[in-house]
C-alpha positions as CSV (number, residue, x, y, z in Angstrom):
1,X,-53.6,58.1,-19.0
2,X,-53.0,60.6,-21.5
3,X,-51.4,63.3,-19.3
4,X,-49.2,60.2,-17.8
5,X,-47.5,59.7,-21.5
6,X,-46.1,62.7,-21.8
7,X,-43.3,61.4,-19.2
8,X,-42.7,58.5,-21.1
9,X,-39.2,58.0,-22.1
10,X,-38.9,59.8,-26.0
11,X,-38.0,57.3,-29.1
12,X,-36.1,60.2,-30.9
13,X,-34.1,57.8,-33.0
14,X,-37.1,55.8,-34.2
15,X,-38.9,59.0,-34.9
16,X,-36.2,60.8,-37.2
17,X,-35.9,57.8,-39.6
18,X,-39.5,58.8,-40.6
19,X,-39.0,61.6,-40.8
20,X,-35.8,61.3,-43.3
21,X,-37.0,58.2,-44.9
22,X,-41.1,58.4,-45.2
23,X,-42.6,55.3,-46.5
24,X,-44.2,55.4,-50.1
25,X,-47.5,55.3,-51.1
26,X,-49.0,51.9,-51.4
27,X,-52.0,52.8,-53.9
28,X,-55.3,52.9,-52.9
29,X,-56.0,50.3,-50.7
30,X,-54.0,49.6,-48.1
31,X,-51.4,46.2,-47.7
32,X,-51.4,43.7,-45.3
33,X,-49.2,42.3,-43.2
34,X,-48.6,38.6,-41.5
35,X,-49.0,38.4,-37.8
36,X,-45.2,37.7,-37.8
37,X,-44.2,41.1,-39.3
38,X,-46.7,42.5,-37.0
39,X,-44.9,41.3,-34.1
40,X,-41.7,42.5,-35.4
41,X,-43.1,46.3,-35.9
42,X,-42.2,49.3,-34.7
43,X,-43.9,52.4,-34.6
44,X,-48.0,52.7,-34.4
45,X,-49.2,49.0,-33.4
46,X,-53.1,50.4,-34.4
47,X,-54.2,53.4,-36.3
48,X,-58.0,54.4,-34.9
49,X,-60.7,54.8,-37.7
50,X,-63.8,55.4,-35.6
51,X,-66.1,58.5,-34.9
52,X,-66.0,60.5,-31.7
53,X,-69.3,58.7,-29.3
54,X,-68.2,55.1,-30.7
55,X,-67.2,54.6,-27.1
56,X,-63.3,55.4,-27.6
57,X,-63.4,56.7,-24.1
58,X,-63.6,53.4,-22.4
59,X,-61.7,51.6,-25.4
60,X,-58.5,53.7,-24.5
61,X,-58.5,52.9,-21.3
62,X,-58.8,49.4,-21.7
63,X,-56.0,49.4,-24.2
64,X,-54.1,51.2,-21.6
65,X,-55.2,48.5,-19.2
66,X,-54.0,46.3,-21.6
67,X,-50.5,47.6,-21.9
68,X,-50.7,49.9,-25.1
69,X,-50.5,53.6,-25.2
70,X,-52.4,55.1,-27.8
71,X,-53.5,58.4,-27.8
72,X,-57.2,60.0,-27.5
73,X,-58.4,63.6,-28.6
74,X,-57.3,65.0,-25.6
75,X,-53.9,64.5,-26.5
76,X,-54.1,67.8,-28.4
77,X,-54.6,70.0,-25.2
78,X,-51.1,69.9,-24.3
79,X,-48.3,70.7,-24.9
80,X,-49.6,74.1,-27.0
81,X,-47.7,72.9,-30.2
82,X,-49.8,69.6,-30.7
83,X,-53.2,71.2,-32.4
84,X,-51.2,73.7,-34.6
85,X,-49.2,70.2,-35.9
86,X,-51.8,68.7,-36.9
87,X,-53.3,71.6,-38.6
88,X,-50.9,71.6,-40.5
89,X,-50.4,68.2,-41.2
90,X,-54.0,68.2,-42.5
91,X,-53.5,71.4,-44.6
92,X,-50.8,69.9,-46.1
93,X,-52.0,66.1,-46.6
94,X,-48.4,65.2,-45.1
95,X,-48.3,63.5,-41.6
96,X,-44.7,62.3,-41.4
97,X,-43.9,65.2,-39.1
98,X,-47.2,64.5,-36.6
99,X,-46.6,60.9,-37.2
100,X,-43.0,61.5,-35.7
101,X,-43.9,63.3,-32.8
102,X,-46.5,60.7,-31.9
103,X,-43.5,58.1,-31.8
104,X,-41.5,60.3,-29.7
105,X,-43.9,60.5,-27.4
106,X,-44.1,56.7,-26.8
107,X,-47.1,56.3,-28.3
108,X,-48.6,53.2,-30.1
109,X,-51.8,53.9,-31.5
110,X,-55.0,56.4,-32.4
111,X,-58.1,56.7,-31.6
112,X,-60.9,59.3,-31.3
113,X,-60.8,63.2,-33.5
114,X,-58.9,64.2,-35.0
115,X,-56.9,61.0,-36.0
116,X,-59.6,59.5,-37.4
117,X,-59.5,61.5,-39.8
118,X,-56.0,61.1,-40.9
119,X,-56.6,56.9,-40.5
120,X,-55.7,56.6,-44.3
121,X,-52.4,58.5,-44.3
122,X,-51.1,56.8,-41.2
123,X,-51.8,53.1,-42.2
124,X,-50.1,53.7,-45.2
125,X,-47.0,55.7,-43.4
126,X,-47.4,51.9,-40.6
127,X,-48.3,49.5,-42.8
128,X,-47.9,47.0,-40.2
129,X,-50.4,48.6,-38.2
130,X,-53.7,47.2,-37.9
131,X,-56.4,49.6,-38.3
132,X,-59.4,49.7,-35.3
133,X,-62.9,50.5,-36.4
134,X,-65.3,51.2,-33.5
135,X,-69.0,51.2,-33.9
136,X,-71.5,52.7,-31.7
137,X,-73.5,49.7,-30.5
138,X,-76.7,51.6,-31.0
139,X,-75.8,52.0,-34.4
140,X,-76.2,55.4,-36.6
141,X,-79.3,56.5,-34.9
142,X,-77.5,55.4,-31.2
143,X,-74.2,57.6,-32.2
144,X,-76.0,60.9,-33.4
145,X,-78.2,60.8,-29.9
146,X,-75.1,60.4,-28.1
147,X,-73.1,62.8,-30.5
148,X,-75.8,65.4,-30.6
149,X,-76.6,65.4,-26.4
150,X,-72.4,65.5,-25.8
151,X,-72.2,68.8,-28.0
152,X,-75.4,70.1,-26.1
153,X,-72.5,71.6,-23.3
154,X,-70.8,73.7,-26.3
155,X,-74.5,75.0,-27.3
156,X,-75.0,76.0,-23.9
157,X,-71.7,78.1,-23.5
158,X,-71.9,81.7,-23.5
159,X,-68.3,81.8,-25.2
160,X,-67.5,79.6,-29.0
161,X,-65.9,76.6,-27.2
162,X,-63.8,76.1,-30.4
163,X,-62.0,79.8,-29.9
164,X,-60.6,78.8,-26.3
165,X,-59.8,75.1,-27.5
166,X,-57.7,75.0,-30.5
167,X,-57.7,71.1,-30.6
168,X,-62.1,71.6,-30.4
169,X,-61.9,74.2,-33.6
170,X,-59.3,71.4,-35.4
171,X,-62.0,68.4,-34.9
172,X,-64.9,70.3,-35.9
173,X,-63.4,72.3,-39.1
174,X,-61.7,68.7,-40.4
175,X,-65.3,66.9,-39.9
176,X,-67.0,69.5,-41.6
177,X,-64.4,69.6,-44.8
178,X,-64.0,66.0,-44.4
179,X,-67.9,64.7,-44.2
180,X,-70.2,67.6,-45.0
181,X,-71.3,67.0,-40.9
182,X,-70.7,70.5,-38.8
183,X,-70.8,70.4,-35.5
184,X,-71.4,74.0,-35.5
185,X,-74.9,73.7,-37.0
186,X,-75.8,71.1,-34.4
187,X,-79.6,72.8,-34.5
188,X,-79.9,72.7,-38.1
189,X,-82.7,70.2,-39.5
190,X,-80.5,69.4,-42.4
191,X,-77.4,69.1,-40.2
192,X,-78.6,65.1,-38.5
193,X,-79.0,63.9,-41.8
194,X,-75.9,65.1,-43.6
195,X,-74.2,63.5,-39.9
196,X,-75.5,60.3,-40.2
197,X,-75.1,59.7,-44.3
198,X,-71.5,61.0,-43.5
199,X,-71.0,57.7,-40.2
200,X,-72.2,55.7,-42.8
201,X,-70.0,56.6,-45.7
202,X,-67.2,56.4,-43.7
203,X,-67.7,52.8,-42.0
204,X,-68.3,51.5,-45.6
205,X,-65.2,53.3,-46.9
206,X,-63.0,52.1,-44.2
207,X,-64.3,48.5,-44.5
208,X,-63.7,48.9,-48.1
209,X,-60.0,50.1,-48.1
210,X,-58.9,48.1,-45.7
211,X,-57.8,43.9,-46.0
212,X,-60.0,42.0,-43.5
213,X,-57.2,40.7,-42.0
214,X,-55.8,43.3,-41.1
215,X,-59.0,45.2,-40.3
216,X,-60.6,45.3,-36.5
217,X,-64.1,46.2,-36.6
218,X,-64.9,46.7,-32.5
219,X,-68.1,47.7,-31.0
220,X,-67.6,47.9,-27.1
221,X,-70.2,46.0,-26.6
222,X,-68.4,42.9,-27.0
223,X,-66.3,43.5,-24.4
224,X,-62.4,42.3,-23.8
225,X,-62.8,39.9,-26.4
226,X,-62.4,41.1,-29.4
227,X,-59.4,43.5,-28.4
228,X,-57.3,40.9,-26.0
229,X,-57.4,38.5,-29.5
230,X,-56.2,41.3,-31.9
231,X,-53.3,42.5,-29.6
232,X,-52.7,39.0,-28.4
233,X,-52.4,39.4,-24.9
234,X,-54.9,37.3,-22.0
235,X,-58.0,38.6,-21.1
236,X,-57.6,40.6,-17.9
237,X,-59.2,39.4,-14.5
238,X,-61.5,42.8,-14.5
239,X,-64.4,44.7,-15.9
240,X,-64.0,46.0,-19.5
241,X,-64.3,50.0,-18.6
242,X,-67.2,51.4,-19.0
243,X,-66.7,55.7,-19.2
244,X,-69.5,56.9,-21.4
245,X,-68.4,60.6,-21.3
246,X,-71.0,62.8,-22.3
247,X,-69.5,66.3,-21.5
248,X,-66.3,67.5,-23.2
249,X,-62.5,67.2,-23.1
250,X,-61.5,69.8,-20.5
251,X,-65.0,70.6,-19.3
């Protein structure tokens, strides 16, 4: 799906209005909007607050089944300007110019690194935008398994998977300033704990910031449900997908 968006028709009107006319800041936690104005919005329709293993594999593709077209980490890979944009944005705490880009692009929504990490920043530039918080269903212990077994391929490569993958080098240098957990010290003893503290932190943060209403806290788990009832569209006549990747982007 995410290779497919890149020939979606661009939105380059849309996308220079943010850039001349950012929103302001709306103070430290974030607004609300009815379902109404929500209907009415342009722009992001979601912003993705969850951690990478919190099953956003299979959650894009059902919001792709469902019609949306967020993006997922591997939007980064291509084209080669995407990773340094968002380096930058984070370097510079400004993501009007990423935020932009994503727009012209056609797409509606986040999920997955590095986004995630920027989930503040972009509710407050879409404040119509409601704000998706995946869980892992196994819960802390479930998500550093499945985190720490997924990163096992970029222990086991003779070459640093993060110096041929800019996007790779971009999620794992943001999580480590952003959480205190480095994915480059997977073998670490102290490295689990500082991981887990950091999931839990930030579920709590998130839940804290953000107005219930306009908060969607999703483990996959519960299936079309959940996600069909935010979006407001019928629950599709299929299975929910069920892609638990455990090797990397571009493996």
């Amino acid at each position: 799906p995410f290779v497919a968006a890149f020939a979606l028709p661009r939105r380059p009107a849309e996308a220079a209005a943010l850039l001349e006319d950012p929103p302001s800041p709306q103070g430290q936690h974030l607004s609300t909007a009815s379902s109404q104005e929500r209907t009415r919005a342009t722009g992001l329709r979601f912003v993705g607050a969850a951690f990478a293993k919190t099953g956003t594999v299979s959650i894009n593709a059902a919001l792709h089944d469902l019609g949306l077209n967020p993006v997922h980490g591997e939007y980064l890979l291509q084209p080669p300007d995407l990773a340094p944009l968002w380096r930058r944005a984070f370097e510079s705490g400004d993501f009007h110019a990423a935020a932009a880009r994503l727009l012209s692009d056609g797409h509606d929504g986040t999920l997955d690194f590095p986004f995630a990490f920027a989930w503040k920043e972009l509710a407050e530039i879409f404040p119509d935008a409601l704000v998706l918080l995946t869980v892992h269903p196994g819960g802390v212990e479930g998500w550093w398994k499945s985190l720490y077994d997924w990163n096992a391929w970029y222990r086991a490569y003779p070459i640093p998977i993060s110096l041929m993958v800019p996007f790779i080098a971009l999620d794992w240098d943001i999580q480590r300033e952003r959480t205190g957990c480095d994915l480059r010290r997977m073998e670490e003893p102290e490295t689990a704990e500082a991981c887990k503290q950091s999931y839990t932190a930030y579920h709590a943060e998130v839940e804290a910031l953000v107005p219930p209403e306009r908060l969607v806290r999703y483990n996959v788990s519960d299936g079309w449900g959940p996600l069909c009832s935010a979006f407001g569209v019928p629950v599709p006549d299929k299975e929910f997908p069920d892609l638990n990747v455990q090797h990397p982007a571009g493996a």
